[in-house]
N, C-alpha and C positions, 0 to 999 in steps of 0.2 A: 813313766809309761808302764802299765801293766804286762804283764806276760806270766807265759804259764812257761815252768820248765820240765821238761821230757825225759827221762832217761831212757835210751838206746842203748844196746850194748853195753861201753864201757868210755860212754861220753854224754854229757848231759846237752839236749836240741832246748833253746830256748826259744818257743811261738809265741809271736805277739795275739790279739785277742784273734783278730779274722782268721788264723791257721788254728789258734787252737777252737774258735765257734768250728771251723769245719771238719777237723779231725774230734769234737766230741760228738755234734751230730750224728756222722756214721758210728765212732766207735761205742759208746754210749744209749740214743738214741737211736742206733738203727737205720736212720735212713738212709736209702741209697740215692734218692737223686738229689744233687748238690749243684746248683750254681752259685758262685761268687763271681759277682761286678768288685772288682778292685783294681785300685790305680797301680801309676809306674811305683817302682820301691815298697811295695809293701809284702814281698817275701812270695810272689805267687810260685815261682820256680821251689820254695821250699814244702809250700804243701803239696802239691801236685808229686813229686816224689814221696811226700808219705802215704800216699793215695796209689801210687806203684807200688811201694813196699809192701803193704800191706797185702795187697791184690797178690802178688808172689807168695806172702809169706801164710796168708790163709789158705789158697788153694793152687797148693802145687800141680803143677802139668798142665793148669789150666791155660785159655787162651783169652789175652786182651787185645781188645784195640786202642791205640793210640793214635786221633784221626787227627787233619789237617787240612785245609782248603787247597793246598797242590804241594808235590812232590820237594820243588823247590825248597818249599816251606817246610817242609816238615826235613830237610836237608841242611838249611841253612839257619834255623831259628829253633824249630822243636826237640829237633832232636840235643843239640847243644845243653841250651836248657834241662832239660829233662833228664838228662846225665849229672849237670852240674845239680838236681835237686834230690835226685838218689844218692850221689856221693853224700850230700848231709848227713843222708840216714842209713850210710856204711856199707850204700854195694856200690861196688866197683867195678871198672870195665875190666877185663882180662882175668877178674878173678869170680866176679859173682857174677857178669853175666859179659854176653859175645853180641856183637851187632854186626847184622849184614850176614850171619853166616850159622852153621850146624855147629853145637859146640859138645858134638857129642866123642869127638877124640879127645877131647879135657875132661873126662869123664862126668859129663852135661846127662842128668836124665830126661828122657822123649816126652814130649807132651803129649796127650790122652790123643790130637788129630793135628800131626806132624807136615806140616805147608807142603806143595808142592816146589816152591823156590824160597828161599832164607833171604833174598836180597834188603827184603825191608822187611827183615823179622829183631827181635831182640830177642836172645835166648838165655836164659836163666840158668843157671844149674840145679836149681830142682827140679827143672821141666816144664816151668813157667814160661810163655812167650807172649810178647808182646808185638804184635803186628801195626806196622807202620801205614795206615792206609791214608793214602790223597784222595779226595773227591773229585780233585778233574779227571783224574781217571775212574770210568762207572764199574767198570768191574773189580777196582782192587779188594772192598770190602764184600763181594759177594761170594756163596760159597763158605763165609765159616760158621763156625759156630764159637759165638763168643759169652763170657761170662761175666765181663766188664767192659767198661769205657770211658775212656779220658779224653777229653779237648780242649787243647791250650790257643788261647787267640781265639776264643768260639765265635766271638761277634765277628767272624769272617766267613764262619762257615756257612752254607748255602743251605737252608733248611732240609728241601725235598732229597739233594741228592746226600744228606745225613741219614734223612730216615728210610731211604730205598736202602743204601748201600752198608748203613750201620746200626742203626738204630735196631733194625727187624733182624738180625743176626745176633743180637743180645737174649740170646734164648735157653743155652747151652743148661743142660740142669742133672746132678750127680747130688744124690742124699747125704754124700761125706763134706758137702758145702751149704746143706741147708740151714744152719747156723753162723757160716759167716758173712759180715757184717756189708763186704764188697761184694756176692754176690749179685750178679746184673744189675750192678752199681755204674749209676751216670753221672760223670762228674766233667759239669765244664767250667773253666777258665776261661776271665775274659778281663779287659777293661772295657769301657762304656760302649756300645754302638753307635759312629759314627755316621751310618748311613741307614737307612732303609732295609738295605741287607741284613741287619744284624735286631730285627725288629724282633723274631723269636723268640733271641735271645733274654731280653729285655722281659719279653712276656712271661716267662717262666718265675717270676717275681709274683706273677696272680695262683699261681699255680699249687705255690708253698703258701699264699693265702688261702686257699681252697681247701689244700690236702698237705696240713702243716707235718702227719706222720712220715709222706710219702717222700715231699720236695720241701729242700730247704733253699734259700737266698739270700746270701751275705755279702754286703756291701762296706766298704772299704775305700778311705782314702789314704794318701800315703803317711800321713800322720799319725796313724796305726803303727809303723813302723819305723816312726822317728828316731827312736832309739837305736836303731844298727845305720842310720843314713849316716854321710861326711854332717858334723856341723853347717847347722845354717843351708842346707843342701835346700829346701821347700822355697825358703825365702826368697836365694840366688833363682830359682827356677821361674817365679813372679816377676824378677826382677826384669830377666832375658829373656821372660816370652814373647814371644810377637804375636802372641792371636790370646785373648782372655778368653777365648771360646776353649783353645785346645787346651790350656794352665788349666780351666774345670776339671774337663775331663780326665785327661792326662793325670794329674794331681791329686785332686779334690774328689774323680768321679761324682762331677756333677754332667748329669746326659743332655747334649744339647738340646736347644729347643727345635732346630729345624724350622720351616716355614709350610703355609697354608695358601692353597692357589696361588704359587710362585708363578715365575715366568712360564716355566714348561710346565704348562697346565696340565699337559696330556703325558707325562712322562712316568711311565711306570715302572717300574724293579722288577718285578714278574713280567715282565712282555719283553725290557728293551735291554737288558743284562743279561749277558751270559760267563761262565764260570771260563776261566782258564783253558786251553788245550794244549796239554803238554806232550811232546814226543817224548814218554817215559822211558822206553827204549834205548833213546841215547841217553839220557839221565842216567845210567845206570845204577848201581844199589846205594845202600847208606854210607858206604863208606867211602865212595868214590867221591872227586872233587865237586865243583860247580863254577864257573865260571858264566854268568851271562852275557845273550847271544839270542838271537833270531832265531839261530838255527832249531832250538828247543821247539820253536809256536810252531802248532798246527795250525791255529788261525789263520796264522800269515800264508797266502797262496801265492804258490810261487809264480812266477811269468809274468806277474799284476804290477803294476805301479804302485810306487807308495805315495800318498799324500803328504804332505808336511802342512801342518796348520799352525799357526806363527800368532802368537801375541804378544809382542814387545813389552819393553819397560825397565824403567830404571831401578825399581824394587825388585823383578823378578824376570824372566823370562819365560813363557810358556810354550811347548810344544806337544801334540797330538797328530797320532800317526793313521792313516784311516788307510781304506782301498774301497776302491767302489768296482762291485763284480758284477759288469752290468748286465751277464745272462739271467741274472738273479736279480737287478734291480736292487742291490742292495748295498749300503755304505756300512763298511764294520771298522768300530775303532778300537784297535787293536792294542795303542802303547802310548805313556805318555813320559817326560821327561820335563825337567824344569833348572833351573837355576837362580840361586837369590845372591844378590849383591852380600860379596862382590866380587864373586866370579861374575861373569860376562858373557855375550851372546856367544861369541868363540865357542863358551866353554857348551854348551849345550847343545850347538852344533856338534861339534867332535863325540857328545855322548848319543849322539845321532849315530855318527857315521861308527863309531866303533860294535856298536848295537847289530845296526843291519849291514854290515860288510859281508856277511854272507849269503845274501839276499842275492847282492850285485850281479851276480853270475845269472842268474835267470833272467833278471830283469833290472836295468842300471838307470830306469826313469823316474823320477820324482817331481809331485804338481805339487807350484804351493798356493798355498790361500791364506790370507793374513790379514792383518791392523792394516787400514790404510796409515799408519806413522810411520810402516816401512818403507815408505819411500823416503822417508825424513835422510839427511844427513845429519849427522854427529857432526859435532864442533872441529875443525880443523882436518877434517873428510870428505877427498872428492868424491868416496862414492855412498849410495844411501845404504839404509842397514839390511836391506832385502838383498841388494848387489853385494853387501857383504858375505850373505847368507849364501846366494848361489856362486860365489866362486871356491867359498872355502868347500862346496860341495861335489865343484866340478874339478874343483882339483883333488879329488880324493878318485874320480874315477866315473860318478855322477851324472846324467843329462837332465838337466832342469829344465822346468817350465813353470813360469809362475802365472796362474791362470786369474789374477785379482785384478783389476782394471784400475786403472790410476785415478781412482773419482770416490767420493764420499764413503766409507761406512756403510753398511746396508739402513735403510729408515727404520725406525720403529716397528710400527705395525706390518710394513710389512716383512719385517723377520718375524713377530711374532706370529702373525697368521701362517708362514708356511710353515716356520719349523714345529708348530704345534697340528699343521694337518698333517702334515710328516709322521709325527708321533702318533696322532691319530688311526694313521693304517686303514682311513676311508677310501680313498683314492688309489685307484691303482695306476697310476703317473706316476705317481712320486715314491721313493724309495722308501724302502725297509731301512732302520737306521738298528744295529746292535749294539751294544757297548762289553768292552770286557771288563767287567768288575774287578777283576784283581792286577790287571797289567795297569787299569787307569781308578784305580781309587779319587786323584785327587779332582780328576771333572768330573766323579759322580756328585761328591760332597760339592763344588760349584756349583753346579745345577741345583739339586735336590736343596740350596740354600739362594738361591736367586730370588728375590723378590722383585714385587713389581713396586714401580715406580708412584705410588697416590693408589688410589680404589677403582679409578674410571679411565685411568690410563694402561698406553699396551707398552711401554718402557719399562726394562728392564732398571732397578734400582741396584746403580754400580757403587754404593758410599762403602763398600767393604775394601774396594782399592783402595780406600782414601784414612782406611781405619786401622788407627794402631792396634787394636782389639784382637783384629781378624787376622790367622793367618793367613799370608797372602797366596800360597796354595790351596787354599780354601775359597779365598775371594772370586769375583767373578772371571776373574783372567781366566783359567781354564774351561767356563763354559763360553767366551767369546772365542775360542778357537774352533769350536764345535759351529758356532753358529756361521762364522765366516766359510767354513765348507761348506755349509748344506747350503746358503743362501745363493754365493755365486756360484755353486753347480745345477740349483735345482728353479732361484727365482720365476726364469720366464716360464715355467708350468702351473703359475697361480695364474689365474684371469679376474676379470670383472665379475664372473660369477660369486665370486665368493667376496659377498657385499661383508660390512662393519655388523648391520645387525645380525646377519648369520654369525658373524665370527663370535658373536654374546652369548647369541642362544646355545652355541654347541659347544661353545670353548670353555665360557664360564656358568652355564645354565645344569 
């Protein structure tokens, strides 16, 4: 396997091709904006910390961002990482820089425009800082002036509130840096875009075709970095994957293909997603813990019922957690959780109930809507698995009510016809439906990969339950939980008016 090897210091960094194609680009080449698509295992934690070093060590005092789609994240994953990829290239915490806090009693020099709070700052000792900003929160990134920026995990970032909050603060400009190479350098990290969400992403690929000086785009599977992998690591990973969709991506970074006039004809990522609401406050800074909890969501309003949406199964189990606020007319789904064999429906119950235990106190009601096989009995069980469902809930403290009627499945067409006028948002009957994109990633990718059933039919094409291919949080399980709420909450507000040919001409026309 080729690589190029580095001397640092008084240790030599050996980058396989895609860390050294992006550390020659800027340093060589010049360019500042860098996107790389590359898979798991191919070193991305190692460049992304040369891409900090550097940014320190050409322009002292200055100020980066180092952005992230919520607080959580950039607490539980970014930041980790991002430690582990500067230690390669010999800074360290306690000695070459401080997080969470002013490191100017370790004789720390001030950067050129010194934060009002250090919580989510990284400070250097030449002066260098690097600001930890979340996008769920709108104001973190406003207010500075920065000289760089880094994004790890980008195909999750939310475009708009990047370029309100960070991208237009990339401005900051001093003539003792108009020569280095990180100057109002954009550099994001990612593997592939799984969803819609991360379409941007993706596009910035035309972009370094357009303006090959300006943006670069380098792509990577993990085979690039086969040579630091366990043996045989690529192979074992095809072996044990359960979805050949996510071994591409994942792997190979091969981008899936997604689907065209799927089920939810009318389903859009700009209308019916919304980012994260974290209560950043109790979060407190980078160096405090994180333990997940309810307590964090803004979204979740307190005094309100929770939903539980239920799709059974012996591969997997799926749950989705909604409220419908009916002065607002509107259903928000707020969480989801799942389990795959062989754990057990228990078990995904209990990450229910440990989740929103702090809910309980305002409001201790919960509706469920689910698979009619909930009524089913399990083998050598008097009660069925819905009665399962509600006692392990009432015994925690719980009032249930399961609002799904003991009769068929909703039909065909007409799930499809409401939940796509739903989507629609013609009608002012029928509810607003939101989705939180980062608590429920995995019914977005449901949805956004549901097909339909033949060309002239309104059936949903369920063969992804049935496919060793697909993973099965992927497959449709998760957007049949979705549909089971809206259907028996909202059915009896479609009528006769809304005939078959209407539902062609405005649904598929």
């Amino acid at each position: 396997m080729s690589s190029i090897l580095m001397p640092y210091a008084s240790k030599i960094v050996e980058l396989n091709l895609m860390q050294a194609s992006a550390v020659l680009a800027n340093s060589k080449l010049k360019i500042p904006n860098i996107t790389i698509e590359a898979a798991r295992g191919t070193g991305k934690s190692t460049v992304i910390g040369w891409f900090i070093k550097e940014a320190v060590k050409q322009m002292p005092r200055s100020t980066g961002i180092i952005v992230g789609e919520t607080f959580v994240q950039i607490k539980s994953r970014t930041l980790p990482s991002t430690k582990e990829g500067m230690e390669m290239w010999g800074l360290y915490e306690g000695i070459d820089y401080v997080v969470g806090r002013c490191g100017k009693d370790l004789g720390f020099e001030m950067p050129f425009q010194a934060p009002d709070s250090w919580h989510n700052v990284i400070h250097f000792r030449n002066g260098t800082i690097a600001v930890m900003v979340s996008l769920d929160n709108p104001n973190s990134g406003r207010g500075l002036n920065a000289y760089w920026i880094i994004g790890d995990e980008a195909a999750l970032l939310t475009y708009e509130r990047l370029y309100n909050n960070v991208i237009t603060t990339n401005r900051a400009k001093k003539t003792i840096f108009d020569k280095a190479s990180m100057a109002h350098a954009q550099i994001y990290v990612s593997s592939v875009a799984m969803t819609a969400k991360g379409v941007w992403f993706t596009k910035r690929e035309k972009l370094a075709k357009k303006e090959p000086h300006k943006y670069a785009f380098i792509k990577a599977n993990a085979f690039v970095n086969a040579h630091n992998l366990k043996d045989g690591w690529i192979q074992d990973m095809q072996k044990e994957a359960l979805s050949q969709t996510l071994f591409n991506a994942e792997i190979l970074n091969i981008r899936p293909l997604g689907v065209q006039d799927g089920f939810y004809a009318q389903l859009k990522s700009s209308k019916h997603y919304y980012n994260y609401k974290f209560n950043n406050d109790l979060l407190g800074g980078l160096a405090e813990s994180y333990k997940p909890s309810c307590k964090y969501d803004n979204d979740l309003v307190r005094g309100v019922p929770l939903q539980m949406n239920l799709d059974f199964g012996g591969k997997i189990n799926c749950v989705t957690v909604s409220q419908y606020l009916k002065s607002l007319n509107t259903v928000n789904f707020i969480k989801e959780f799942f389990r795959k064999h062989p754990d057990i429906l228990d078990d995904v119950v209990q990450d229910f109930i440990d989740y929103y235990e702090p809910h309980k106190s305002s409001c201790n009601v919960i509706h469920i809507y689910r698979d009619k096989s909930g009524a089913k009995k399990e083998a050598n069980s008097k009660t069925t698995l819905v009665e399962d469902v509600i006692n392990k809930l009432r015994a925690a403290g719980w009032q249930v009510i399961d609002k799904t009627p003991n009769t068929n499945n909703p039909g065909h067409l007409a799930k499809y016809k409401l939940i796509n006028y739903i989507f629609a948002e013609n009608d002012i009957r029928l509810p607003v439906v939101r989705i939180n994109s980062d608590n429920c990633p995995n019914l977005i990718i449901s949805m956004e990969n549901a097909p339909l059933k033949g060309d002239d039919a309104f059936e949903k094409d369920k063969s992804s339950e049935r496919s060793k291919k697909v993973l099965q949080e992927h497959a449709t399980h998760f957007s049949d939980t979705l549909d089971y709420n809206l259907y028996w909450q909202f059915w009896h507000l479609i009528d006769s008016r809304y005939q078959s040919s209407y539902l062609v001409t405005n649904l598929h026309g």
